[in-house]
DOVEX-752454 format. One record per atom (N, C-alpha, C, O): x, y, z; chain; atom name; residue in one letter. Coordinates in steps of 0.05 Angstrom, whole numbers. Each point is the difference from the previous one (the first is absolute). Last residue first. Example, Ala and Ser with C-alpha at 12.3 -4.5 7.8 and 13.67 -1.06 7.14 Angstrom:
BEGIN
[pt [257 -45 142] 'A' 'N' 'S']
[pt [16 24 1] 'A' 'CA' 'S']
[pt [-15 22 14] 'A' 'C' 'S']
[pt [10 22 4] 'A' 'O' 'S']
[pt [-4 -137 -5] 'A' 'N' 'A']
[pt [-18 24 0] 'A' 'CA' 'A']
[pt [18 24 0] 'A' 'C' 'A']
[pt [21 0 13] 'A' 'O' 'A']
//
This chain:
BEGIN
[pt [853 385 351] 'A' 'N' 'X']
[pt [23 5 -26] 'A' 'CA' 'X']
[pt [36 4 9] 'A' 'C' 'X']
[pt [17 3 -18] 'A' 'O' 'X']
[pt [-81 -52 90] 'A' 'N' 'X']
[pt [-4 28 -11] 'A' 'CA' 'X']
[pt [20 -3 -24] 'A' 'C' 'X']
[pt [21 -13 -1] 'A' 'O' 'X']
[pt [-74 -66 55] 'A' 'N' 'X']
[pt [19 14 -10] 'A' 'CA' 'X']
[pt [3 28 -14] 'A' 'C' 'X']
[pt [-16 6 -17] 'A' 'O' 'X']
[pt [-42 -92 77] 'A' 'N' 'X']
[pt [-3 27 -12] 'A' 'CA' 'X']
[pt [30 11 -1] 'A' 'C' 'X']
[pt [12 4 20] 'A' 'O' 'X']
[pt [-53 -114 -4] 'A' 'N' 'X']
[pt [12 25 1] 'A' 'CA' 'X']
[pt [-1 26 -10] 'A' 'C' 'X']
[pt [-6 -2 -24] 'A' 'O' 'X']
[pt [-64 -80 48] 'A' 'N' 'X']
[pt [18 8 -21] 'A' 'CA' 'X']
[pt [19 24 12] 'A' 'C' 'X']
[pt [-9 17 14] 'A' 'O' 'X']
[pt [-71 -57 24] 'A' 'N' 'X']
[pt [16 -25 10] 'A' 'CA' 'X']
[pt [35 9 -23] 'A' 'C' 'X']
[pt [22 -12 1] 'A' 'O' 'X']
[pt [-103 72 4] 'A' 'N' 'X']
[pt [11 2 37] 'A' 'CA' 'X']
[pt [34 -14 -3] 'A' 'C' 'X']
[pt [22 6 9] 'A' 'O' 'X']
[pt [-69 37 -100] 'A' 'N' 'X']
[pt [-4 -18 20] 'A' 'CA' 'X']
[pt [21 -14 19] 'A' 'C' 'X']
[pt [23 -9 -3] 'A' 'O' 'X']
[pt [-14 67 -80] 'A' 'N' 'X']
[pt [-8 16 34] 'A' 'CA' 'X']
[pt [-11 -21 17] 'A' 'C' 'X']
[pt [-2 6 24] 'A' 'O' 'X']
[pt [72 -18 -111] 'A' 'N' 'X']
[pt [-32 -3 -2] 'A' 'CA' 'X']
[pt [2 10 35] 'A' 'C' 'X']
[pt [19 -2 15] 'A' 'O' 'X']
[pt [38 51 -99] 'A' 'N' 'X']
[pt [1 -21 24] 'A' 'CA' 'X']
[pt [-29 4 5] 'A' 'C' 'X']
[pt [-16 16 -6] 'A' 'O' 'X']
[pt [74 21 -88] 'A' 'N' 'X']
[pt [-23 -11 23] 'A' 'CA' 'X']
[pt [5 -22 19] 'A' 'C' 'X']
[pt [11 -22 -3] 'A' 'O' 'X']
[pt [53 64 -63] 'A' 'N' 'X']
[pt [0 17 27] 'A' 'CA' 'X']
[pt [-28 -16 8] 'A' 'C' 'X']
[pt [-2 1 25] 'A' 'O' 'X']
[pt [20 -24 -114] 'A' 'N' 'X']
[pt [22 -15 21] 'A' 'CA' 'X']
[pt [-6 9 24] 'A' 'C' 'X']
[pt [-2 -18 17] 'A' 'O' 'X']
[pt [-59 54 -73] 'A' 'N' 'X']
[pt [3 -34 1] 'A' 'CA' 'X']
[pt [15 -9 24] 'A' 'C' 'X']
[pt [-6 -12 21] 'A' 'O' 'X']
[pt [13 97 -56] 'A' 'N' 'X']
[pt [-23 3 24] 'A' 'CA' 'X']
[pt [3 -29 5] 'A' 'C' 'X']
[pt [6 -8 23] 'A' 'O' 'X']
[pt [51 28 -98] 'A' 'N' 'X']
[pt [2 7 36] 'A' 'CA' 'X']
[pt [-16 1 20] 'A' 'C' 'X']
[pt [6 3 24] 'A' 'O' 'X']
[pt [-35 -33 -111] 'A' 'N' 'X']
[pt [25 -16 5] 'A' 'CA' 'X']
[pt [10 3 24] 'A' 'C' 'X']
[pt [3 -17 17] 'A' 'O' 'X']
[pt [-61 84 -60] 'A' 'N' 'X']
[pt [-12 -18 13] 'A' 'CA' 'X']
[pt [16 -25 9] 'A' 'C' 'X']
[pt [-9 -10 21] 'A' 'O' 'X']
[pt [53 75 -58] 'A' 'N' 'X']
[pt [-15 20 25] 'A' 'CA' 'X']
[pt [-14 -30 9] 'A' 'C' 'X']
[pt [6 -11 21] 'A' 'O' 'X']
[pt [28 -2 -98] 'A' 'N' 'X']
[pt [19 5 21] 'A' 'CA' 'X']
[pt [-9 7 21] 'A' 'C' 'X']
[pt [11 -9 21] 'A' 'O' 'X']
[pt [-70 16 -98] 'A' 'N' 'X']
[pt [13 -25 5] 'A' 'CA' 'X']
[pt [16 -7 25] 'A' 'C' 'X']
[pt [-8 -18 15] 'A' 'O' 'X']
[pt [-6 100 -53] 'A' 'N' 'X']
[pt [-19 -5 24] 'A' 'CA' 'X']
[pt [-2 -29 2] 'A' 'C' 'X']
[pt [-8 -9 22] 'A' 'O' 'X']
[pt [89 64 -45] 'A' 'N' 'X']
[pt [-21 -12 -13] 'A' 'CA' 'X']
[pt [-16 -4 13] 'A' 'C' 'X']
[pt [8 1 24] 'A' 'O' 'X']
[pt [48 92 -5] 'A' 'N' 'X']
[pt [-5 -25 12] 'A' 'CA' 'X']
[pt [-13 -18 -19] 'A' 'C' 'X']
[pt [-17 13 -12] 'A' 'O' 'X']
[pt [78 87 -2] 'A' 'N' 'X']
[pt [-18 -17 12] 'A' 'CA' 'X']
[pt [-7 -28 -4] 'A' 'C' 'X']
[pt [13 -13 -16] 'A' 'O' 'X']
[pt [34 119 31] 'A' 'N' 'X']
[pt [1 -24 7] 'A' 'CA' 'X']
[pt [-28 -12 -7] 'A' 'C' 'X']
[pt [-22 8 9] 'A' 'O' 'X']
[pt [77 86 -45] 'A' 'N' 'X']
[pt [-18 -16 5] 'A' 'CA' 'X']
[pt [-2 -39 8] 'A' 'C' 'X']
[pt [5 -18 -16] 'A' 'O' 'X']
[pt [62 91 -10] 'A' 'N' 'X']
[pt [-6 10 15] 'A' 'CA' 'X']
[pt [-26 -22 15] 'A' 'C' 'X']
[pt [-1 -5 24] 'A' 'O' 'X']
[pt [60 -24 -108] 'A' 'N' 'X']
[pt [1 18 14] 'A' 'CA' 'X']
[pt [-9 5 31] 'A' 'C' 'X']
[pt [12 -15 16] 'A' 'O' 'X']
[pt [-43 -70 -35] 'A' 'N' 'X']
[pt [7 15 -24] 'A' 'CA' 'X']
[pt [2 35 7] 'A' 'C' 'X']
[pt [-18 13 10] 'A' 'O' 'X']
[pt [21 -115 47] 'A' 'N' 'X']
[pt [-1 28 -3] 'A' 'CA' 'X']
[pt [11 9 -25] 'A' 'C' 'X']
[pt [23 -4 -8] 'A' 'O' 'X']
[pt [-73 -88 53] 'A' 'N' 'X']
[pt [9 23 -20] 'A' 'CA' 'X']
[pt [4 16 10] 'A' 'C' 'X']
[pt [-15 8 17] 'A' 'O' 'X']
[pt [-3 -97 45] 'A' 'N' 'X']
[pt [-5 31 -14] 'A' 'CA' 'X']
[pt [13 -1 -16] 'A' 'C' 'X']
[pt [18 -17 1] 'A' 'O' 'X']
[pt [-35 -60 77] 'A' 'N' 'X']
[pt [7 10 -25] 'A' 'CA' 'X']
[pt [-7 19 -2] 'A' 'C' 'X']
[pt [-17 8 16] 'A' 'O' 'X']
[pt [37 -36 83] 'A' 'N' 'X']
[pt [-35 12 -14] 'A' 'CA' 'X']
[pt [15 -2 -33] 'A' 'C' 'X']
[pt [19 16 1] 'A' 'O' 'X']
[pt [39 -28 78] 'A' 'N' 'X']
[pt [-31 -26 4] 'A' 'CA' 'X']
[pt [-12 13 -14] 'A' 'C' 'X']
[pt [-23 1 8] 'A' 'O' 'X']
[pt [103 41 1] 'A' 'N' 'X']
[pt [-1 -18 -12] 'A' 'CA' 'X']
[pt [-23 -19 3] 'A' 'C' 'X']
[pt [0 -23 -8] 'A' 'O' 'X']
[pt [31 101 54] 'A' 'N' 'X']
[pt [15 -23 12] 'A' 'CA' 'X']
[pt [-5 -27 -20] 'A' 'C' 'X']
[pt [6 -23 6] 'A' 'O' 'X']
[pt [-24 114 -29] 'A' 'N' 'X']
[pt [19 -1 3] 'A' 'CA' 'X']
[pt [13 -23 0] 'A' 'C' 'X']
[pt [20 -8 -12] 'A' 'O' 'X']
[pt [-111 16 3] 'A' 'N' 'X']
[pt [14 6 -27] 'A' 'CA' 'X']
[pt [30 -12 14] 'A' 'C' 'X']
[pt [9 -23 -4] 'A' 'O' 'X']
[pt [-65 33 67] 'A' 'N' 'X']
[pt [-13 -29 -13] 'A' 'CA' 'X']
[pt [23 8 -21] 'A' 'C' 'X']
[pt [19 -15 1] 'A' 'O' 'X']
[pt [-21 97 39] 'A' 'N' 'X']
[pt [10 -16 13] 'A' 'CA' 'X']
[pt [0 -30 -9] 'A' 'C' 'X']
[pt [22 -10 4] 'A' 'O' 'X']
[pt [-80 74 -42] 'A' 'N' 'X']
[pt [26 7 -8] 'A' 'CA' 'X']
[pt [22 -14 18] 'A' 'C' 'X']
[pt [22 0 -10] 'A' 'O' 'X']
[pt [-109 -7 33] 'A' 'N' 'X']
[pt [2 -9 -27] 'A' 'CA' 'X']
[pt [27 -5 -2] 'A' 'C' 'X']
[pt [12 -22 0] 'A' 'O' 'X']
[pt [-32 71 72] 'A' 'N' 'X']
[pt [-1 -37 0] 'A' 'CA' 'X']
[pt [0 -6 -22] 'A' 'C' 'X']
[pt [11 -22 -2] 'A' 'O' 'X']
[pt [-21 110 -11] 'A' 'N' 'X']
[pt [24 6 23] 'A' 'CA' 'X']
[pt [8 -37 -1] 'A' 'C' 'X']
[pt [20 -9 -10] 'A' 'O' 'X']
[pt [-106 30 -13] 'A' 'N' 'X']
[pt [14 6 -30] 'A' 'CA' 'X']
[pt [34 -9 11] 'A' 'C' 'X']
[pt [15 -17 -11] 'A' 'O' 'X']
[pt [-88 -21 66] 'A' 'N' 'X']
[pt [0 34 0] 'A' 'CA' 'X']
[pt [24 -15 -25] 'A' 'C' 'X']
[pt [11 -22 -3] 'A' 'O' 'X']
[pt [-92 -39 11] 'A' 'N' 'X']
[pt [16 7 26] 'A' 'CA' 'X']
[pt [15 26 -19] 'A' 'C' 'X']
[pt [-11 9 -21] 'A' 'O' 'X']
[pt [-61 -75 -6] 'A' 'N' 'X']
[pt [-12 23 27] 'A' 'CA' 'X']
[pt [36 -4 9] 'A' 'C' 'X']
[pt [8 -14 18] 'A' 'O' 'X']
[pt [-29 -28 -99] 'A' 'N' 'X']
[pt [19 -16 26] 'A' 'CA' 'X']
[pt [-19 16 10] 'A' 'C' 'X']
[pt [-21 -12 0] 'A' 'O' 'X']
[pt [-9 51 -69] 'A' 'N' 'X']
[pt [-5 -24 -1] 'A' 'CA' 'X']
[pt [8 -30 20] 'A' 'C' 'X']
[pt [-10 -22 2] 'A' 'O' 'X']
[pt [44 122 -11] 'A' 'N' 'X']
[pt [-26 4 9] 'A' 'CA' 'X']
[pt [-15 -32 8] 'A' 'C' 'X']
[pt [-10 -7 21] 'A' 'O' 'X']
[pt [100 20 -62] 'A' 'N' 'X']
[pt [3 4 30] 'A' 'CA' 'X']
[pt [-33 2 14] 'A' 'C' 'X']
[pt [-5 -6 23] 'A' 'O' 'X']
[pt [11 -8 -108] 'A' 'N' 'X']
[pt [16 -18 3] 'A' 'CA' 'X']
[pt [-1 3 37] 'A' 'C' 'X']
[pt [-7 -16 17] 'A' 'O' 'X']
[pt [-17 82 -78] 'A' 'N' 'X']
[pt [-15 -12 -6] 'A' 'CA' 'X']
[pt [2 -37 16] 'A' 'C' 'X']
[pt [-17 -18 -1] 'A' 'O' 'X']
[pt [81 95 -9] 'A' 'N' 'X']
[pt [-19 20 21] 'A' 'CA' 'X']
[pt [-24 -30 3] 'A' 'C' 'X']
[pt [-10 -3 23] 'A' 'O' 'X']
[pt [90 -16 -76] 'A' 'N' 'X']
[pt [10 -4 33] 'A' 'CA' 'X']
[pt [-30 19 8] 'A' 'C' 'X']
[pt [-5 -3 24] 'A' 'O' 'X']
[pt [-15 -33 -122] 'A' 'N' 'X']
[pt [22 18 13] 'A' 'CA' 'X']
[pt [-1 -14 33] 'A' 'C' 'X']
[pt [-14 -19 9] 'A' 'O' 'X']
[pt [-17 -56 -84] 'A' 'N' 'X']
[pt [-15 28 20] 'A' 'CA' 'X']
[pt [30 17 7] 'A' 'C' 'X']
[pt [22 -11 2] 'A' 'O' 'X']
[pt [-43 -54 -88] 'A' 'N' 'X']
[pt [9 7 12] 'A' 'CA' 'X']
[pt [-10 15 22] 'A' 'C' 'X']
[pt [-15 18 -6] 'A' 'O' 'X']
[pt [-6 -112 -68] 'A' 'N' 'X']
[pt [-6 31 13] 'A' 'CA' 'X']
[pt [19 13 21] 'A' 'C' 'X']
[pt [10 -17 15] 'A' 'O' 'X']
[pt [-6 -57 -107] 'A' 'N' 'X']
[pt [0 1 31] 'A' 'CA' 'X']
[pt [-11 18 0] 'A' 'C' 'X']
[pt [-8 11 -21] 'A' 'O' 'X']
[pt [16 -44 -70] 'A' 'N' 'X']
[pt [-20 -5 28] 'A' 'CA' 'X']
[pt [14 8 32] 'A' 'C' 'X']
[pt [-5 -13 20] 'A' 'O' 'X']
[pt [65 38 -84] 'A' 'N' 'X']
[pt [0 -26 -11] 'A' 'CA' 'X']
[pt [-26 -11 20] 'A' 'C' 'X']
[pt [6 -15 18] 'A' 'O' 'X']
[pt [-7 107 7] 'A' 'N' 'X']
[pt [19 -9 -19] 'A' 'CA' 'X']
[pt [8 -33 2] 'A' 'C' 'X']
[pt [8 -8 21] 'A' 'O' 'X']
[pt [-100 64 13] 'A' 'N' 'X']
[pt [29 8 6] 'A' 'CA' 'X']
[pt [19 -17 -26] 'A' 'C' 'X']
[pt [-11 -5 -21] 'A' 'O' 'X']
[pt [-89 63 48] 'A' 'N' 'X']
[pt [10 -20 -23] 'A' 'CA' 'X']
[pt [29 -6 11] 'A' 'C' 'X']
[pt [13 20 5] 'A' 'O' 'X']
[pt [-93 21 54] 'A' 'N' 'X']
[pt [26 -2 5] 'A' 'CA' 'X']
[pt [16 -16 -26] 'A' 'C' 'X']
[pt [14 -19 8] 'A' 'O' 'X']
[pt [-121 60 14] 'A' 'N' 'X']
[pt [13 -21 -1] 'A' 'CA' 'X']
[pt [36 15 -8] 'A' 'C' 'X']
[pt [5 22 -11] 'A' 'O' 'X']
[pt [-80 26 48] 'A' 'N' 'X']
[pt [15 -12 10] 'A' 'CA' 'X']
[pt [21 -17 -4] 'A' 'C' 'X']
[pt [20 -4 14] 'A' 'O' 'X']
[pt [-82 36 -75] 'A' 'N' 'X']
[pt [13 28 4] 'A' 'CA' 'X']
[pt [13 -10 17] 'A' 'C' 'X']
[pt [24 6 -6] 'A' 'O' 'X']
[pt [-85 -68 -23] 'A' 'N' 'X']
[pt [16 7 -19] 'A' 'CA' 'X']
[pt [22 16 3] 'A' 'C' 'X']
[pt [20 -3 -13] 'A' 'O' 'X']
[pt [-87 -12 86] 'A' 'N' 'X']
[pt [18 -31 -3] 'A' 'CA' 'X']
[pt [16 12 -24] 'A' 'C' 'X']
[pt [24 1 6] 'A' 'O' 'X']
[pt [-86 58 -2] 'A' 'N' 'X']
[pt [16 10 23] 'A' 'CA' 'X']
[pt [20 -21 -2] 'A' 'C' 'X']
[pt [23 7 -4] 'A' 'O' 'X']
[pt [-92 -12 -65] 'A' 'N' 'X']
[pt [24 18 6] 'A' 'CA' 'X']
[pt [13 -2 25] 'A' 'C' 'X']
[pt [24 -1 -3] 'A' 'O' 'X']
[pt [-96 -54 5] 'A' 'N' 'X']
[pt [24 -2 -19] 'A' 'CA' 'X']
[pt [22 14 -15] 'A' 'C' 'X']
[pt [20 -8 -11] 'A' 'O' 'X']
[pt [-87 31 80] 'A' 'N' 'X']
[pt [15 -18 8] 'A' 'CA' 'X']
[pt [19 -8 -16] 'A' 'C' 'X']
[pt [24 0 6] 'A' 'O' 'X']
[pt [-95 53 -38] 'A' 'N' 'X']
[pt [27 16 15] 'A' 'CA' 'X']
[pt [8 -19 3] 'A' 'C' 'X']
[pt [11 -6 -21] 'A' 'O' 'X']
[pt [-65 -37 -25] 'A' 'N' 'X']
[pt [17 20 -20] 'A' 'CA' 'X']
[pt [21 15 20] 'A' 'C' 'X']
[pt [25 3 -3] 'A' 'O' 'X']
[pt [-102 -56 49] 'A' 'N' 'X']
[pt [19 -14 -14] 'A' 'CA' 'X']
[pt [26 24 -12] 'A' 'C' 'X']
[pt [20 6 13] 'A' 'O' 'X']
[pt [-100 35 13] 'A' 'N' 'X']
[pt [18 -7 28] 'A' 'CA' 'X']
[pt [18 -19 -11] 'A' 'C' 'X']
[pt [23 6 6] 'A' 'O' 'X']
[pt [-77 19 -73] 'A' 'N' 'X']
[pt [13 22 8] 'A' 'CA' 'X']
[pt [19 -4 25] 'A' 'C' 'X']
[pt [22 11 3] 'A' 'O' 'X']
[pt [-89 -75 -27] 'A' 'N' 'X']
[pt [23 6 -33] 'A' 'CA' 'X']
[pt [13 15 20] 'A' 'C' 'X']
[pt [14 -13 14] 'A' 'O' 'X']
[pt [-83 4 38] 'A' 'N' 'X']
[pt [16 -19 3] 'A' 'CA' 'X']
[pt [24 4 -16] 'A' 'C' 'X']
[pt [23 1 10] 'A' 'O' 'X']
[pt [-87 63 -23] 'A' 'N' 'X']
[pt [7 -3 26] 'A' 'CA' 'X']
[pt [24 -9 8] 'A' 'C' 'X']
[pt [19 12 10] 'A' 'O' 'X']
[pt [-75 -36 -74] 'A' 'N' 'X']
[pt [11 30 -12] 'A' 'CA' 'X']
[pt [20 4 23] 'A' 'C' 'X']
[pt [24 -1 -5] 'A' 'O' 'X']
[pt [-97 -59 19] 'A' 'N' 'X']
[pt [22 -15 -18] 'A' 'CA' 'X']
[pt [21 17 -9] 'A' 'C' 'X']
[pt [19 -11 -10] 'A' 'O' 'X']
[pt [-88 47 66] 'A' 'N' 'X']
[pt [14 -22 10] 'A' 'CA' 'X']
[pt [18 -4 -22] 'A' 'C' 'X']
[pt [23 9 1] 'A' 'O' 'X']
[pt [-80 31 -45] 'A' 'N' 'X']
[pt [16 25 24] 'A' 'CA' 'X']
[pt [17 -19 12] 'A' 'C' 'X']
[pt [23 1 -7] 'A' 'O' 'X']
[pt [-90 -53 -45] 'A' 'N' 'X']
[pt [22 8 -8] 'A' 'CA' 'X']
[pt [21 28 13] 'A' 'C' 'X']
[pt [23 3 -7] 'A' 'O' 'X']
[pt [-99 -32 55] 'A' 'N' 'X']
[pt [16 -30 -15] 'A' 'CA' 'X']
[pt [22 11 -18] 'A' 'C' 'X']
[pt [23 -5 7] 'A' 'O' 'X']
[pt [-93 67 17] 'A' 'N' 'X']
[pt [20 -6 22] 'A' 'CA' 'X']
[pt [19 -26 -2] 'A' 'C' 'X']
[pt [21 -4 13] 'A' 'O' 'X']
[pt [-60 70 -93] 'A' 'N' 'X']
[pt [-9 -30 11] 'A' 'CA' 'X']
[pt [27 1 27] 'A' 'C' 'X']
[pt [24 3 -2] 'A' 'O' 'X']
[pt [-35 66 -69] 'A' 'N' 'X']
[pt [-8 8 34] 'A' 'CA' 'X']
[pt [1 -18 11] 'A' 'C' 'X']
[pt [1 2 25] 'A' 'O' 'X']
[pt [15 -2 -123] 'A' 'N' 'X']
[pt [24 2 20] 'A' 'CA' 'X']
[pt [-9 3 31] 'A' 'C' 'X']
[pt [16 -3 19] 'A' 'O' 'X']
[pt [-72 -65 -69] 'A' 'N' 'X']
[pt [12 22 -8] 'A' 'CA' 'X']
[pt [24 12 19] 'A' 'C' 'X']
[pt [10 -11 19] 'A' 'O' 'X']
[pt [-72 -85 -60] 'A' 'N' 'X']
[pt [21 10 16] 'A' 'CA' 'X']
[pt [13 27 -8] 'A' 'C' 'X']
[pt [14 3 -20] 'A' 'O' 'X']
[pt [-108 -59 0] 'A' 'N' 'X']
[pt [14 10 -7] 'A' 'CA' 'X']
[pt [17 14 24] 'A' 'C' 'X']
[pt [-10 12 19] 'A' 'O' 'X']
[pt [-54 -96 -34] 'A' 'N' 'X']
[pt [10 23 12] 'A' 'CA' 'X']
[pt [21 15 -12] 'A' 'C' 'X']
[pt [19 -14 -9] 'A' 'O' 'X']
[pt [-62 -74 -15] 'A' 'N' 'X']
[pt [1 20 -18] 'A' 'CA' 'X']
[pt [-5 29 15] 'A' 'C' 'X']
[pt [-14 18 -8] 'A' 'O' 'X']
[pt [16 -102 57] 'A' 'N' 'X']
[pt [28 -1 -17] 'A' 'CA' 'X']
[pt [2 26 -22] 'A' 'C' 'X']
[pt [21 9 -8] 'A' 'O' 'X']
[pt [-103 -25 78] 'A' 'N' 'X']
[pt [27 14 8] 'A' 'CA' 'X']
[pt [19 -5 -20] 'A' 'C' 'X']
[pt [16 19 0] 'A' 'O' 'X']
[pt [-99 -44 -28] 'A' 'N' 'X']
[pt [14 23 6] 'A' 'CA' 'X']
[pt [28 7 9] 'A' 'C' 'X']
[pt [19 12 -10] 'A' 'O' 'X']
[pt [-45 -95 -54] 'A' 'N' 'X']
[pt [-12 11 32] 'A' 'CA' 'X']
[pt [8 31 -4] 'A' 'C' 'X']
[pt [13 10 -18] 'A' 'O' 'X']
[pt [-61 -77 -53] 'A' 'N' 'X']
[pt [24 16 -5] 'A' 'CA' 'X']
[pt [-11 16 44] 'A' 'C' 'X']
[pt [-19 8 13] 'A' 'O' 'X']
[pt [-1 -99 -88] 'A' 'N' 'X']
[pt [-2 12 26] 'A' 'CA' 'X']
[pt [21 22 3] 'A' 'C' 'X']
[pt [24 -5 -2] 'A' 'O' 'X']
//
């Protein structure tokens, strides 16, 4: 018994494969872009600068550089350049969360 539809033949016009062409292609950027983003850092870590850091808090470069001073934030500075593990970063957000309900207190950094 020989069916038809299996002895179709698949060409390039086939909207099935355009789709699939499609798909490959929307994968491949993505996976560049994740490639070109990615951040390799040293012994596994990763690092963000103070522009990347201050964006990620939402607060001004100026408050950054204040957290540095008074010592609530780790950093590097190599030469000229400051920066942060993102390990750390999340460590400080940790400590700095407070819960917003009524029966909880709210504290500021």
């Amino acid at each position: 018994m020989n069916d038809k539809a299996n002895d179709r033949i698949i060409t390039k016009d086939d909207k099935r494969l355009a789709s699939l062409f499609q798909t490959i292609d929307q994968l491949s950027a993505s996976i560049e872009n994740i490639a070109h983003n990615l951040k390799p850092g040293l012994e596994g870590g990763q690092y963000l600068t103070d522009k990347e850091v201050s964006k990620l808090l939402k607060i001004s470069r100026r408050s950054l550089q204040d957290y540095r001073t008074q010592g609530k934030i780790p950093f590097y500075r190599i030469g000229e350049k400051i920066l942060y593990r993102t390990g750390d970063i999340g460590r400080f957000m940790e400590e700095h969360y407070r819960d917003r309900r009524p029966d909880k207190g709210f504290t500021c950094i």
